[in-house]
N, C-alpha and C positions, 0 to 999 in steps of 0.2 A: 504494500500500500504506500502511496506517495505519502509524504511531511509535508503537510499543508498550514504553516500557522496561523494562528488565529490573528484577526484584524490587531488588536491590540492584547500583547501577551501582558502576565502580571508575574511581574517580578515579587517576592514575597521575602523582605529585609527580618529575618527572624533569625536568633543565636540559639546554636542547641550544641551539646556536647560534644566532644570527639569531632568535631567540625575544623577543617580549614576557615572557610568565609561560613559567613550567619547567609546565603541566598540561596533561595527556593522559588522552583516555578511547578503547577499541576498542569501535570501534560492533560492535552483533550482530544478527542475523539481520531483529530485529523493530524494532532503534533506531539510526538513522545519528546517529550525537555529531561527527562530521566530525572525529575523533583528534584535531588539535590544537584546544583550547579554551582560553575565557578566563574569569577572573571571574564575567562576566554569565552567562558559562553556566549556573551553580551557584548565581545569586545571592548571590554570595560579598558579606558588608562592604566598604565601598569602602577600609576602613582596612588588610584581609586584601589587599586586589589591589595594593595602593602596597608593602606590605612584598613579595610576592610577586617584583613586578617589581627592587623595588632586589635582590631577592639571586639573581633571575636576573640583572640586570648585573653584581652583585659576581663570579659565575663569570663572564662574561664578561670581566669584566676581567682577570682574575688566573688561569682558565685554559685555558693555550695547549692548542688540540688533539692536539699534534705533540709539545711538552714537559713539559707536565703544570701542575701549579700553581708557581705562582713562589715560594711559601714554604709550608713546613709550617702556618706561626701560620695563614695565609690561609684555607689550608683546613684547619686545627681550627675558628677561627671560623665560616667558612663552612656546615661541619659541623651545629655544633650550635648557628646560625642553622637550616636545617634543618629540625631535629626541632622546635625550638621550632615552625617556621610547619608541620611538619606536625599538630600536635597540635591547632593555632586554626583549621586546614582540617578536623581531625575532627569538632571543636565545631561548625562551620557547616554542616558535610555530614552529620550523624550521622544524620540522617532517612530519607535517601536514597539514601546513598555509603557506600563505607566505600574509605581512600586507602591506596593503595600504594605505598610509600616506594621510588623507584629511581633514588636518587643516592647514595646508596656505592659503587658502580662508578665516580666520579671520587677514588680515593684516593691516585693515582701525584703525586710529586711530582718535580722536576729533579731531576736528580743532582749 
């Protein structure tokens, strides 16, 4: 079957563990994206994939899945780290993409 992509595909800016980059796309009917992507997928800047990947480690480093983040400051940085790289992912994708912000659901911090 041909890869036909969809008019406008959605990039999905989301951190999860064991991860390279925090980007995910859900393949459809007519385009297998193989969910987890990277970079070259999008031919993202090679300067957009280095920030990408340090602030998927900075989650990784700082939050625990079981206890949440290790400081408030960590993840306000982390935060609005973020939105900044979402906004230079819209810049790069706007042709094609439009991205979906789905990391504010990491907002639980220790107690």
């Amino acid at each position: 079957m041909e890869q036909i992509p969809p008019p406008r595909r959605q990039i999905r800016l989301f951190p999860d563990y064991s991860r390279d980059y925090p980007l995910w796309e859900n393949s459809t009917p007519t385009w297998d994206a193989g969910y987890a992507t990277t970079p070259e997928t999008y031919g993202l800047s090679h300067e957009l994939g280095q920030d990408l990947a340090g602030w998927q480690a900075f989650f990784e480093e700082h939050a625990d899945p079981f206890d949440g983040w290790d400081s408030d400051a960590n993840l306000q940085q982390w935060l609005r780290d973020g939105e900044w790289l979402a906004r230079r992912l819209e810049e790069e994708v706007q042709d094609f993409a439009d991205v979906k912000r789905e990391f504010g659901v990491w907002h639980d911090t220790r107690s």
